[in-house]
KOLBA-964945 format. One record per atom (N, C-alpha, C): residue number from 1; atom name; y, z, x. Coordinates in Angstrom, 1 decimal, padded with zeros to 4 digits. Each point is the difference from the previous one (the first is absolute). Layout:
(r NUM "CA" (Y Z X))
...
END
This chain:
(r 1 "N" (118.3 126.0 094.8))
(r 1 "CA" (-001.3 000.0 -000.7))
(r 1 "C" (000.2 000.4 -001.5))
(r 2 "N" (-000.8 -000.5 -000.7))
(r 2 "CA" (000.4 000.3 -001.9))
(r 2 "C" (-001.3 -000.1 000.2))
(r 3 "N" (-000.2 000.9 -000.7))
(r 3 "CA" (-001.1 000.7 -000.9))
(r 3 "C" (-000.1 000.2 -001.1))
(r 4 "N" (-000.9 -000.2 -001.0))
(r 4 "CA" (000.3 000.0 -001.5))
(r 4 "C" (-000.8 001.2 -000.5))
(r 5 "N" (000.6 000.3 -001.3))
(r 5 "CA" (-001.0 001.0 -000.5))
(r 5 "C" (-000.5 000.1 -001.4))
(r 6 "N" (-000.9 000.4 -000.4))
(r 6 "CA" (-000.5 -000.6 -001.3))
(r 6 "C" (-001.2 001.1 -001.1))
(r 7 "N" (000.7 000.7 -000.7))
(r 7 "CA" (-000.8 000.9 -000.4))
(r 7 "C" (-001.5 -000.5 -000.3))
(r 8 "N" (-000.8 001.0 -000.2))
(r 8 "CA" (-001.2 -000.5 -000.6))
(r 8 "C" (-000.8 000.9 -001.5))
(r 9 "N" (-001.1 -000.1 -000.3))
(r 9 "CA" (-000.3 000.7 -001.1))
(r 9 "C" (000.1 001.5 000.0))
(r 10 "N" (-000.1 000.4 001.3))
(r 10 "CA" (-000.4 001.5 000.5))
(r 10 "C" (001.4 000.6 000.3))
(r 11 "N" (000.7 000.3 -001.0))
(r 11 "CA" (001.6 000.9 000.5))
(r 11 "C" (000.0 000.7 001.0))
(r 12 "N" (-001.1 000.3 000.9))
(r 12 "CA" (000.2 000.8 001.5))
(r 12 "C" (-000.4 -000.9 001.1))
(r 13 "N" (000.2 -001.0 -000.3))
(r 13 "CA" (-000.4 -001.3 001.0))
(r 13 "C" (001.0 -001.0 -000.2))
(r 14 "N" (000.8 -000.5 001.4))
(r 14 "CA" (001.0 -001.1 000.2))
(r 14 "C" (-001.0 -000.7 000.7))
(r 15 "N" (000.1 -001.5 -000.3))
(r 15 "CA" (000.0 -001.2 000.7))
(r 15 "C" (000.7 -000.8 000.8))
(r 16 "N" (000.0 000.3 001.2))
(r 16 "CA" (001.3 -000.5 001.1))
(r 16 "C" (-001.0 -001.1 000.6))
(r 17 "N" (001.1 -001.2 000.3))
(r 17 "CA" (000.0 -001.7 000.7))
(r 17 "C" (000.1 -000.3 000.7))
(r 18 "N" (000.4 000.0 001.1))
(r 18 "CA" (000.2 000.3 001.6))
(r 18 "C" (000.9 -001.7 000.2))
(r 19 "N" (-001.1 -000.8 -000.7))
(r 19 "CA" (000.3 -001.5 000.0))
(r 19 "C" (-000.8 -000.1 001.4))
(r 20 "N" (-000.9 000.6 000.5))
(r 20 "CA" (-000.8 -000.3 001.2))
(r 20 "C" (-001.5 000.3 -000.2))
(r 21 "N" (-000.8 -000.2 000.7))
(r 21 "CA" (-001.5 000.8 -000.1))
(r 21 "C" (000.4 001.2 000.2))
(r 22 "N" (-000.8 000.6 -000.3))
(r 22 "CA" (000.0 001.8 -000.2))
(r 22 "C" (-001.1 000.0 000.8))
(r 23 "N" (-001.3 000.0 -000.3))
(r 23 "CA" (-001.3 -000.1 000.5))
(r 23 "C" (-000.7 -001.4 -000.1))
(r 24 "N" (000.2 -000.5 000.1))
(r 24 "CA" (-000.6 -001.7 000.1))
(r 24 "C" (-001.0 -000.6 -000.9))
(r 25 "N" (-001.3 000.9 -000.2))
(r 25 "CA" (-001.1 000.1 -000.2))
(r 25 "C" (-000.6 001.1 000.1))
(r 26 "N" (-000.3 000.4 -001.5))
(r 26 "CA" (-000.7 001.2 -000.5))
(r 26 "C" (001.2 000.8 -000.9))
(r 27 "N" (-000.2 001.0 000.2))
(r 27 "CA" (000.5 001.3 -000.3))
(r 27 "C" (-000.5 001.6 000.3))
(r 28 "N" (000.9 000.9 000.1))
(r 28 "CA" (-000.2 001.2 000.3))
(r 28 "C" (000.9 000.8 -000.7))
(r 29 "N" (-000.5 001.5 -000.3))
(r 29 "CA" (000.6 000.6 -000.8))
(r 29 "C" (-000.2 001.5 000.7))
(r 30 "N" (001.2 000.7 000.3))
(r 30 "CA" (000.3 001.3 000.3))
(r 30 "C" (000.4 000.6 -001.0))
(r 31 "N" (-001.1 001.7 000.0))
(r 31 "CA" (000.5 000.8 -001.1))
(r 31 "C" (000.6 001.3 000.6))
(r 32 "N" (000.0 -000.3 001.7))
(r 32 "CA" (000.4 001.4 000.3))
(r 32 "C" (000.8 -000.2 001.5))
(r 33 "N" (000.7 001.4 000.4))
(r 33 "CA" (000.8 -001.0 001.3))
(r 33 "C" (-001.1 000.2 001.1))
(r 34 "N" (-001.3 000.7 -000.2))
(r 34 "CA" (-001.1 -000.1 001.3))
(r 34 "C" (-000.2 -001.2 -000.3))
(r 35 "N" (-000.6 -000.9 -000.9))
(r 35 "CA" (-000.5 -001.7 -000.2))
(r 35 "C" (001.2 -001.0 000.7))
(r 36 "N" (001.8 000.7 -000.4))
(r 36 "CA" (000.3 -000.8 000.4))
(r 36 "C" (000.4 -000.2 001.3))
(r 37 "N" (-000.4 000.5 001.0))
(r 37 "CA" (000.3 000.5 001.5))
(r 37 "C" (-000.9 -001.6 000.5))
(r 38 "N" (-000.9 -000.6 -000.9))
(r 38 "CA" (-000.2 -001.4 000.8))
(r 38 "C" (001.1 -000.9 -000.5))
(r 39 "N" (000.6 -000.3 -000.4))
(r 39 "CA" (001.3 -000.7 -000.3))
(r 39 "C" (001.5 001.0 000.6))
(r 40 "N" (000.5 -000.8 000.7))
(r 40 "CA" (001.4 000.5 000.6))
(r 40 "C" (001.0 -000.1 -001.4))
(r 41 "N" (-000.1 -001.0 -001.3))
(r 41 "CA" (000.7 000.0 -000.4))
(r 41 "C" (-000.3 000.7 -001.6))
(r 42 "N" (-001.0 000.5 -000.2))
(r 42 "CA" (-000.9 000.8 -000.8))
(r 42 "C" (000.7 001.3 000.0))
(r 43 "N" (-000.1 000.5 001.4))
(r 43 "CA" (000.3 001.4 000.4))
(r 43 "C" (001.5 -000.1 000.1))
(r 44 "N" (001.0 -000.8 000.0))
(r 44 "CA" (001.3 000.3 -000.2))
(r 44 "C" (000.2 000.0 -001.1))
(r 45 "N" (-000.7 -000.8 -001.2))
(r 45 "CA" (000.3 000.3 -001.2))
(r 45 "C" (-000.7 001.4 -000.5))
(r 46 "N" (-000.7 000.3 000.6))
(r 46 "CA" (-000.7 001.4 -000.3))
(r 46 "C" (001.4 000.9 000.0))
(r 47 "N" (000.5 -000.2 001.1))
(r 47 "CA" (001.1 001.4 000.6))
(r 47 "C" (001.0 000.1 -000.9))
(r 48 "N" (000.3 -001.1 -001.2))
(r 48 "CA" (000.8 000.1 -001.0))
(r 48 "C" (-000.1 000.9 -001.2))
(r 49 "N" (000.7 000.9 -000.2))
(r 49 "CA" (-000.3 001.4 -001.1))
(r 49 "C" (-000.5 -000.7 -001.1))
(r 50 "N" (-000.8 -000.1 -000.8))
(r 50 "CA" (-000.5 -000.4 -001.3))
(r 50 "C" (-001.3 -001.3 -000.1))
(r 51 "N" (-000.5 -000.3 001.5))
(r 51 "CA" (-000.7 -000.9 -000.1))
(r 51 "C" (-001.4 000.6 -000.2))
(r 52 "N" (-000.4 -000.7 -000.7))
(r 52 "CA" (-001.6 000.9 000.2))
(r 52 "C" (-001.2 -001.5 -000.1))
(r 53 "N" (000.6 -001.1 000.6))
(r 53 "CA" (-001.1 -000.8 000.1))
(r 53 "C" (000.3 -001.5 000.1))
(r 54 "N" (-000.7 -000.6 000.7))
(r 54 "CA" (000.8 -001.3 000.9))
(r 54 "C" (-001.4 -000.9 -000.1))
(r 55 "N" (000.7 -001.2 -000.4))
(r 55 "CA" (-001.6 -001.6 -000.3))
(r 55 "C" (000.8 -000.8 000.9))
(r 56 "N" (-000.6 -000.9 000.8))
(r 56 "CA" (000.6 -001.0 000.2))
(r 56 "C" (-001.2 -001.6 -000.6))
(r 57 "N" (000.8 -000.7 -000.3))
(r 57 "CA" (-000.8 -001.5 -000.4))
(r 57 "C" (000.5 -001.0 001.3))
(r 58 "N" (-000.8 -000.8 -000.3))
(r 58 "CA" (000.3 -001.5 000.8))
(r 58 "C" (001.7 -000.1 000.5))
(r 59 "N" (000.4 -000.2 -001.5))
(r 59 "CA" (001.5 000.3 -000.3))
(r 59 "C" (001.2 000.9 -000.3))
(r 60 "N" (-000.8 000.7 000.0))
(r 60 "CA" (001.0 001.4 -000.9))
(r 60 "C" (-000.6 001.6 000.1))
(r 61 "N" (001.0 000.6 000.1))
(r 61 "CA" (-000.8 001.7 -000.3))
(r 61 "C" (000.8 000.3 -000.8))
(r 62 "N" (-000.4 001.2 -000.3))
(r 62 "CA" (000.0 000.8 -001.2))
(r 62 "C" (-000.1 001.4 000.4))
(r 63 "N" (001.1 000.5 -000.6))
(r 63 "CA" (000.4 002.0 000.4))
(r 63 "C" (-000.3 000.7 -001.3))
(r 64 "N" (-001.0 000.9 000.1))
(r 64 "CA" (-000.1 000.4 -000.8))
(r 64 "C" (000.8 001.8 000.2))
(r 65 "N" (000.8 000.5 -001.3))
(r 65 "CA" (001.1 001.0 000.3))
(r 65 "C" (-001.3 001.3 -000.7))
(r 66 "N" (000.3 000.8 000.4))
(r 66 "CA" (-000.6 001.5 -000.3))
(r 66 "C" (000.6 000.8 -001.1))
(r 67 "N" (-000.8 -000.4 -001.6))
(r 67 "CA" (000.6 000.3 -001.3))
(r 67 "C" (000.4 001.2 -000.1))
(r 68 "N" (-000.9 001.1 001.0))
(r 68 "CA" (000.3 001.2 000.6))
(r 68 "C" (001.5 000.7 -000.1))
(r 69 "N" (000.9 -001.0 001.0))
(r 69 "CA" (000.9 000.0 001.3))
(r 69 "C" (001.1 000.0 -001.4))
(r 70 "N" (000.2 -000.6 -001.0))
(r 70 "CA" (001.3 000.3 -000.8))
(r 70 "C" (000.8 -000.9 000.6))
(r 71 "N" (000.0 -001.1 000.7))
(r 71 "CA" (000.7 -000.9 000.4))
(r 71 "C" (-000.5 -001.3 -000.7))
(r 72 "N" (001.6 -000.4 -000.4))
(r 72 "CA" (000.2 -001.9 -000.4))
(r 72 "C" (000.0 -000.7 000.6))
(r 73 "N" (-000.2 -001.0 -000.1))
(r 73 "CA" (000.0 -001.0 001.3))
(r 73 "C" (001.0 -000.7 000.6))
(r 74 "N" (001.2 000.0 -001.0))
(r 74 "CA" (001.2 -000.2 000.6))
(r 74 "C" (000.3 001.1 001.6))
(r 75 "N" (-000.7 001.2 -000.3))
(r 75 "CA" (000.0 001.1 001.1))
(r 75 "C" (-000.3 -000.5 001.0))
(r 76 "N" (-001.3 -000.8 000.2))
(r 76 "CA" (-001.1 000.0 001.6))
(r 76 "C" (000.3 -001.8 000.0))
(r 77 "N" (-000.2 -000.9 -000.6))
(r 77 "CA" (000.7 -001.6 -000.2))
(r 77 "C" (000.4 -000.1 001.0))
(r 78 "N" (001.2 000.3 000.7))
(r 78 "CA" (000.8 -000.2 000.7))
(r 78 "C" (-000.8 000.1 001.7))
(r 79 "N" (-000.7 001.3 000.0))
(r 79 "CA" (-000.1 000.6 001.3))
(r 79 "C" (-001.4 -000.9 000.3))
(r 80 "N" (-000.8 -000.3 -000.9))
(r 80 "CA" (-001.3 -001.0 -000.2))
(r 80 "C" (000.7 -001.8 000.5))
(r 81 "N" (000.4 -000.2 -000.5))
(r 81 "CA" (001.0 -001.0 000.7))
(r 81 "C" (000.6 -000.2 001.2))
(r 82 "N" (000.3 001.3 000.5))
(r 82 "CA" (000.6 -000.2 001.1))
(r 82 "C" (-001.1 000.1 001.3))
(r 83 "N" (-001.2 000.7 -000.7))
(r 83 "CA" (-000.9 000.4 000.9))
(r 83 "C" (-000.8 -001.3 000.3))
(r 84 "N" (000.0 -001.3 -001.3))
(r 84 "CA" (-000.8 -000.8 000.1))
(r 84 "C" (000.8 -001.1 001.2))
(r 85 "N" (001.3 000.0 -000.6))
(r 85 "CA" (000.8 -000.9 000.8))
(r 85 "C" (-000.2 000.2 002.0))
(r 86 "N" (000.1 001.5 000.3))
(r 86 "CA" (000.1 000.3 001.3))
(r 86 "C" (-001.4 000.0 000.3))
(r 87 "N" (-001.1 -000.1 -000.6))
(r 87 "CA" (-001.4 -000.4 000.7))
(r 87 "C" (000.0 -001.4 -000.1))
(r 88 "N" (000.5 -000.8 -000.8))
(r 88 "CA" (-000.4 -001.6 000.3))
(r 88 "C" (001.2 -000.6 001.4))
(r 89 "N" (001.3 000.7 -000.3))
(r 89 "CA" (001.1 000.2 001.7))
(r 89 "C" (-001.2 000.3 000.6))
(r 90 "N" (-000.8 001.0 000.3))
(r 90 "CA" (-000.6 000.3 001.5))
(r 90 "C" (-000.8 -000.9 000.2))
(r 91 "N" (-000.7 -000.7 -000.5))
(r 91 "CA" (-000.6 -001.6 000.2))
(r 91 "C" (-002.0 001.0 000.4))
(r 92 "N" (-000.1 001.2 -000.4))
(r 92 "CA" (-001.3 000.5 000.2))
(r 92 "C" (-000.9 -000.5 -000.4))
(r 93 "N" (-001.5 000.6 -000.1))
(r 93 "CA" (-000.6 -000.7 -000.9))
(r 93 "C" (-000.4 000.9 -001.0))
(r 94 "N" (-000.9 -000.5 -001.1))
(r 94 "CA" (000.1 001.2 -001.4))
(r 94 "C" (-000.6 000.8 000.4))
(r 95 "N" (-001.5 -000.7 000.6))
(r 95 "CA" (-000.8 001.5 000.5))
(r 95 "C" (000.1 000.2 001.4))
(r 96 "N" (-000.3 001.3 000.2))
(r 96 "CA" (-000.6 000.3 001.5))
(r 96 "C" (-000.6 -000.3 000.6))
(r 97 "N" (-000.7 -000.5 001.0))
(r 97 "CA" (-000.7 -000.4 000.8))
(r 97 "C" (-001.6 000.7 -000.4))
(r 98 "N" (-001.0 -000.5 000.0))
(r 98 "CA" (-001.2 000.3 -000.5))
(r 98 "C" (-000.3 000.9 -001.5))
(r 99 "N" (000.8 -000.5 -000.7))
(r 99 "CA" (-000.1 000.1 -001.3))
(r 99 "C" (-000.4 -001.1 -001.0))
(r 100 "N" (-001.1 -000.7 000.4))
(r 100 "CA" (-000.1 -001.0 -000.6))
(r 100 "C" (-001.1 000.3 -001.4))
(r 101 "N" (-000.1 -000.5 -000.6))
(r 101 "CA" (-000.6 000.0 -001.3))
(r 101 "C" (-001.7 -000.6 000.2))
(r 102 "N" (-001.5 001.0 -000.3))
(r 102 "CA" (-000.7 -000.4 000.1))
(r 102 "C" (-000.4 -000.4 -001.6))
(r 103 "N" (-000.9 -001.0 000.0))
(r 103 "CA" (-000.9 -000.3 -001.4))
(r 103 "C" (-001.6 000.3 -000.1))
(r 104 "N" (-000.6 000.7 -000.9))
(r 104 "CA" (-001.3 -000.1 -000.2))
(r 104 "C" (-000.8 -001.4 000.1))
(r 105 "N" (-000.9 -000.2 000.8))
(r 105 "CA" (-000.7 -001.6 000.0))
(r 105 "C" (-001.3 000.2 -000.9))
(r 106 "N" (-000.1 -001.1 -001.0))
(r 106 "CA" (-001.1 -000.1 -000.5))
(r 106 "C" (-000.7 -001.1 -000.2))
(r 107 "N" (-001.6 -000.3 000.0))
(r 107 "CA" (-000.6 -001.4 000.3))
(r 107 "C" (-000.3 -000.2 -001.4))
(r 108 "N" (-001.2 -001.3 000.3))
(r 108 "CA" (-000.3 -000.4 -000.7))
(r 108 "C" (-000.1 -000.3 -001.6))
(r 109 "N" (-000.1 000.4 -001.0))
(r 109 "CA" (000.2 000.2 -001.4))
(r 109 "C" (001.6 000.7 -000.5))
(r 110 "N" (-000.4 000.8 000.5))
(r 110 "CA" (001.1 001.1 -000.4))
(r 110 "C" (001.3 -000.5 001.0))
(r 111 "N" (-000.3 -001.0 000.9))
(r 111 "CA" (001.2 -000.6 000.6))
(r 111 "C" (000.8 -001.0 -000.4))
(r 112 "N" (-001.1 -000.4 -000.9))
(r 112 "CA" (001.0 -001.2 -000.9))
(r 112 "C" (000.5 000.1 -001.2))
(r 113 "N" (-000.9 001.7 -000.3))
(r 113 "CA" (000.7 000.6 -001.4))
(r 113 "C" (001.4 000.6 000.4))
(r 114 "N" (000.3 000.5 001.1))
(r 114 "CA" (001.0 000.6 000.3))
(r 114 "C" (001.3 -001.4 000.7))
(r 115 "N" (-000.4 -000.7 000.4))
(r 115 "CA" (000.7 -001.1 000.1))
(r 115 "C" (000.7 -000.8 -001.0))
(r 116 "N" (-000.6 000.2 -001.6))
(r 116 "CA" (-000.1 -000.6 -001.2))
(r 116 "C" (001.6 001.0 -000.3))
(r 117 "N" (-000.7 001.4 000.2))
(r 117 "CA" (001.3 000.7 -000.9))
(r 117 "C" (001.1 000.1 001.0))
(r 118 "N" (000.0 000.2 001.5))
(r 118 "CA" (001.1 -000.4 000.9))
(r 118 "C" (000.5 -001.0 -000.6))
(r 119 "N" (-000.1 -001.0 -000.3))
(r 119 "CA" (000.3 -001.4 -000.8))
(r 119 "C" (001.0 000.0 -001.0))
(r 120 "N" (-000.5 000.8 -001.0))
(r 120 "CA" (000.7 000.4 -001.3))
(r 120 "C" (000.8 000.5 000.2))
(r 121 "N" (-000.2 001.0 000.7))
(r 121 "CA" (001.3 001.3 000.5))
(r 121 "C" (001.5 -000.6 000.4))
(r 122 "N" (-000.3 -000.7 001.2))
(r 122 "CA" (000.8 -001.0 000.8))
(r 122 "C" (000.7 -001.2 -000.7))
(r 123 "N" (-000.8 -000.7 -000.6))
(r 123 "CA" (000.8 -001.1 -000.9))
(r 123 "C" (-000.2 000.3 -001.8))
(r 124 "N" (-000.1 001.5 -000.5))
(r 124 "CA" (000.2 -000.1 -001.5))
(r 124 "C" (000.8 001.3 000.3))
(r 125 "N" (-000.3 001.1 000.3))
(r 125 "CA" (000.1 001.4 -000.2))
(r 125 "C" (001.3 000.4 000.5))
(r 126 "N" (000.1 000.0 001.5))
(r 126 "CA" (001.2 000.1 001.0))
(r 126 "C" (001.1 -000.7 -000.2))
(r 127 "N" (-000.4 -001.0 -000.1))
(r 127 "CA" (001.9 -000.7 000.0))
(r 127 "C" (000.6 000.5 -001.5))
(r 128 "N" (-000.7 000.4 -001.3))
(r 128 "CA" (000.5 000.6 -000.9))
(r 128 "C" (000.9 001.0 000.4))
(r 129 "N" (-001.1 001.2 000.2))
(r 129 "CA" (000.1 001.5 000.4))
(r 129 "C" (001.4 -000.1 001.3))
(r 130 "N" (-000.3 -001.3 000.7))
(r 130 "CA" (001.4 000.5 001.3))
(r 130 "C" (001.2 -000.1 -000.6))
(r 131 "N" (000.2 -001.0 -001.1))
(r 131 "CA" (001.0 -000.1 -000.8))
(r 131 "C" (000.7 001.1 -000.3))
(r 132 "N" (-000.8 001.1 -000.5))
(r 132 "CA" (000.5 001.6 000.0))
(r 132 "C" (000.2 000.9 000.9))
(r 133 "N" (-000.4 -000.8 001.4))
(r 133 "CA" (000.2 001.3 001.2))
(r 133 "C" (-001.0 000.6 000.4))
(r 134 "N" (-001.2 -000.6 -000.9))
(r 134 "CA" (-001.3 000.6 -000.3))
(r 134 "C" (-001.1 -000.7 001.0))
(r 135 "N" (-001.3 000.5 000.3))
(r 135 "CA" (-000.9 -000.7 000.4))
(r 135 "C" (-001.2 000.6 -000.3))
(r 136 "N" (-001.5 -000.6 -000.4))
(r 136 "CA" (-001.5 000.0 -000.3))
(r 136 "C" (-000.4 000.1 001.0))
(r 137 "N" (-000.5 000.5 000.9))
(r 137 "CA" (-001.2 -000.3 001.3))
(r 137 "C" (-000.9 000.6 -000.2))
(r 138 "N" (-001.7 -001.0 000.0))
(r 138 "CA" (-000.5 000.3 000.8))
(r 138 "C" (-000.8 000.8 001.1))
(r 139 "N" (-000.9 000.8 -000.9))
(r 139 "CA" (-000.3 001.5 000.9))
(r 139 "C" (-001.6 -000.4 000.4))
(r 140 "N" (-000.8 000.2 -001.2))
(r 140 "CA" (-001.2 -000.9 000.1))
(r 140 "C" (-000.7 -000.3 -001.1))
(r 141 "N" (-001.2 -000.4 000.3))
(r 141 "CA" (-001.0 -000.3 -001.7))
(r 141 "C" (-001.2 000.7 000.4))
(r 142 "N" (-000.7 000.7 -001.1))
(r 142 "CA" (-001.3 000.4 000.4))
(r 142 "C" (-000.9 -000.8 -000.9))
(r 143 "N" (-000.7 -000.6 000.7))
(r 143 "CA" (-000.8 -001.2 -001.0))
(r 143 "C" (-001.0 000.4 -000.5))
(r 144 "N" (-000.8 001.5 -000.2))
(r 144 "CA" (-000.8 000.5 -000.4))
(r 144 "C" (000.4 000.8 -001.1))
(r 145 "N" (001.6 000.4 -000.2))
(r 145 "CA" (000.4 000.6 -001.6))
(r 145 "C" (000.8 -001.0 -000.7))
(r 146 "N" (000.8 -001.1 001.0))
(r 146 "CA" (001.0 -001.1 -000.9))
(r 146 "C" (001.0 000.4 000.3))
(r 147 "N" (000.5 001.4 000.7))
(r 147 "CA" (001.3 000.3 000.2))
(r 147 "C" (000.7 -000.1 001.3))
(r 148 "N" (001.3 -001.0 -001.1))
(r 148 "CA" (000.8 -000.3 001.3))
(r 148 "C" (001.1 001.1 -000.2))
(r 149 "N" (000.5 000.3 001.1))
(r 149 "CA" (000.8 000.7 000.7))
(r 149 "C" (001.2 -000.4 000.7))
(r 150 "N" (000.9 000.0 -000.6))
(r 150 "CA" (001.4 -000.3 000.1))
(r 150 "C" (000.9 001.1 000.4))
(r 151 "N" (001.3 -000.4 000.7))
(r 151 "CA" (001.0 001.0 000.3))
(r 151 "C" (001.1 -000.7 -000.9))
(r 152 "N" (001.0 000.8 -000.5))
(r 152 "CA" (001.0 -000.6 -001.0))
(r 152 "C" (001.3 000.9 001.5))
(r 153 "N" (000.6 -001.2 000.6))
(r 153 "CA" (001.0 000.4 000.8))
(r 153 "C" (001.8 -000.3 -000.4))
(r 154 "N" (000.7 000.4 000.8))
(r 154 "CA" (001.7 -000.4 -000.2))
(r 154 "C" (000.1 001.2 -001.2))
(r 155 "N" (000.7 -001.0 -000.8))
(r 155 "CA" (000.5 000.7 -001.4))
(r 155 "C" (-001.1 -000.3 -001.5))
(r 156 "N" (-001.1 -000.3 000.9))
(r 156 "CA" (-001.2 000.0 -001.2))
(r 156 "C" (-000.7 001.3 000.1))
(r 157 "N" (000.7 000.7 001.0))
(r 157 "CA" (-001.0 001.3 000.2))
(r 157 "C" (000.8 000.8 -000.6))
(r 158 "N" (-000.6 000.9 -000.9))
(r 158 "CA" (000.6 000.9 -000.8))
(r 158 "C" (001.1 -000.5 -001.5))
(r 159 "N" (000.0 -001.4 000.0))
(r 159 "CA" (000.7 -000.9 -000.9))
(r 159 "C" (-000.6 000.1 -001.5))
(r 160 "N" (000.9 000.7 -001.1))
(r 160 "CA" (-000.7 000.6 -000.9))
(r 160 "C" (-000.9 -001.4 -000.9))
(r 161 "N" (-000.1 -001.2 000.5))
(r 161 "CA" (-000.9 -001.4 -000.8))
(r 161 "C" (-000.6 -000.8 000.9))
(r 162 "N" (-001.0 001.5 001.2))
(r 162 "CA" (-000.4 -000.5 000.6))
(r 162 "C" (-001.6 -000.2 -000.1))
(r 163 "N" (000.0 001.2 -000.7))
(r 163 "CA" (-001.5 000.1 -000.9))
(r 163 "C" (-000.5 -001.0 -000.4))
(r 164 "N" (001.3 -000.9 -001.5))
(r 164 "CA" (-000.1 -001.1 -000.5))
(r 164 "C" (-000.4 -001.1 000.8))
(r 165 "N" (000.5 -000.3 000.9))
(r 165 "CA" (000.5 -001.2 000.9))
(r 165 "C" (-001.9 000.0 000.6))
(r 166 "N" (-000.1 001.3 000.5))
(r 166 "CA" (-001.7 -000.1 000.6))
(r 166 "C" (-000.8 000.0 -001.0))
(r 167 "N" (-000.4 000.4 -001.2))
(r 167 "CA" (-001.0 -000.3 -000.7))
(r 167 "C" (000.6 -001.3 -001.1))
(r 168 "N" (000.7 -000.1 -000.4))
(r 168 "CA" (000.1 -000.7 -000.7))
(r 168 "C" (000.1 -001.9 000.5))
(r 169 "N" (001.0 000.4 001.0))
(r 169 "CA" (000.3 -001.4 000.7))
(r 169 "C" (-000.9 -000.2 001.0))
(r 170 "N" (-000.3 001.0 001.5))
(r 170 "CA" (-000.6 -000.4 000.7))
(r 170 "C" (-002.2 000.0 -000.3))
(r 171 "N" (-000.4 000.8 -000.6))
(r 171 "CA" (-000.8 000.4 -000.3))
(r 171 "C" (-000.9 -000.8 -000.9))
(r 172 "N" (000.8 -000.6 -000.6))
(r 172 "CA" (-000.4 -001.5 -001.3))
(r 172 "C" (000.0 -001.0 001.1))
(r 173 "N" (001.1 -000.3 000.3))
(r 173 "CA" (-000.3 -000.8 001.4))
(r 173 "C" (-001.0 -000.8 000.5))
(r 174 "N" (000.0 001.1 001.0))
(r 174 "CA" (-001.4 000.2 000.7))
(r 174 "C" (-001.4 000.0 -000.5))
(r 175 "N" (-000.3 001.0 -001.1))
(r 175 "CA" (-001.2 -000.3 -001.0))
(r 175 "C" (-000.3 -001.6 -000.2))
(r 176 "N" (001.1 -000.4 -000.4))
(r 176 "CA" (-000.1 -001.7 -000.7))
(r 176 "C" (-000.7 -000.7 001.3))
(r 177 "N" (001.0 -000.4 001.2))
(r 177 "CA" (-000.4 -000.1 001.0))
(r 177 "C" (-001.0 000.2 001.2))
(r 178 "N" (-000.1 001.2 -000.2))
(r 178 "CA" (-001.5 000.6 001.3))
(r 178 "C" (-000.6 000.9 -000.8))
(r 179 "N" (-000.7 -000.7 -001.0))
(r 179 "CA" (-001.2 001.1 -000.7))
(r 179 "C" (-000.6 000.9 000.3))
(r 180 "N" (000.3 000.2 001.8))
(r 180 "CA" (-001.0 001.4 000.2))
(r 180 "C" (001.1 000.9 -000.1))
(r 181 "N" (001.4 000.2 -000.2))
(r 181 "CA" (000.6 000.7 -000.1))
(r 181 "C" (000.2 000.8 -001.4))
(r 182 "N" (-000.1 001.0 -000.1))
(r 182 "CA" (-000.8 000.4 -001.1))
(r 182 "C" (001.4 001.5 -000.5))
(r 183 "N" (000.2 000.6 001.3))
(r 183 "CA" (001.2 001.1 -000.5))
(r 183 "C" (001.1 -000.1 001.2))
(r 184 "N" (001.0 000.3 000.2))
(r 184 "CA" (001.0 -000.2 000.6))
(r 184 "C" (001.1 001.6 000.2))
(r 185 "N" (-000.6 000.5 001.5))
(r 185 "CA" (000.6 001.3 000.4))
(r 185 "C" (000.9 -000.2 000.5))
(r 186 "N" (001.6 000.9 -000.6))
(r 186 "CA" (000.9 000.4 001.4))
(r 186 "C" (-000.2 000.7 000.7))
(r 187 "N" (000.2 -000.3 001.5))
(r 187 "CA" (-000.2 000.9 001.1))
(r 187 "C" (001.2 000.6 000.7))
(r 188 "N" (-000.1 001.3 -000.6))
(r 188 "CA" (001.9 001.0 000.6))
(r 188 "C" (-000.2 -000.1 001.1))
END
């Protein structure tokens, strides 16, 4: 198995390729080794000295190292690699069993407003941002202040142009597009 690797804008975040699905559809992002005990392969990369945080995409995850820890990444690279190689050998699956991902349902009005910006996200926002290891999702909208509510995941979280990227790029956006969107929150 080859795996590729590929820095991104955030110098404490690698972008690793599997060359397979990682998670198929969606994404999820662990910031701690309690979160990652629903992924078998989360929690191995946990156990590696210097990790302090694990995304996976459709395609690809992303390790985020602990600026803390005094470790390069030539250091943990290796052990992150080997950990990814011997969970895709065990043929498991990413998550555990009843770990599945629920979503907020919302009707009528505000269902097609929130369907509008799913939209954007998906085919303008995301395939950018994955490019960097990064991902936008989707938390919610409250249609009575205008603010939507985003998580900035991978190596967009804590990525020193990530500010930019949500007000400037995503934020105009959206405005232009779903007029009721009026301010645009990250959600830690």
């Amino acid at each position: 198995m080859f795996i590729q690797t590929e820095a991104t804008p955030n110098p404490d975040v690698l972008k690793f390729l599997p060359g397979r699905d990682v998670l198929g559809k969606g994404s999820l992002e662990f910031r701690t080794e309690d979160e990652a005990e629903k992924s078998p392969l989360a929690h191995a990369l946990f156990q590696i000295d210097g990790v302090s945080g694990v995304y996976f995409g459709s395609d690809f995850l992303t390790v985020k190292r602990d600026p803390e820890a005094a470790l390069i990444w030539a250091q943990i690279k290796a052990p992150i690699l080997a950990a990814i190689m011997d969970f895709y050998a065990s043929s498991r699956p990413i998550l555990s069993e009843g770990n599945e991902v629920v979503e907020r349902v919302y009707e009528g009005e505000v269902a097609q407003i929130v369907a509008e910006i799913k939209d954007l996200l998906d085919t303008r926002v995301r395939p950018a941002v994955a490019q960097d290891g990064g991902d936008i999702e989707f938390d919610h909208f409250d249609i009575d202040s205008g603010t939507l509510y985003l998580h900035m995941r991978g190596a967009c979280s804590g990525c020193p142009s990530s500010s930019a990227t949500l007000r400037q790029g995503v934020e105009s956006l959206m405005k232009h597009y779903v007029p009721e969107v009026q301010t645009i929150e990250q959600v830690l």
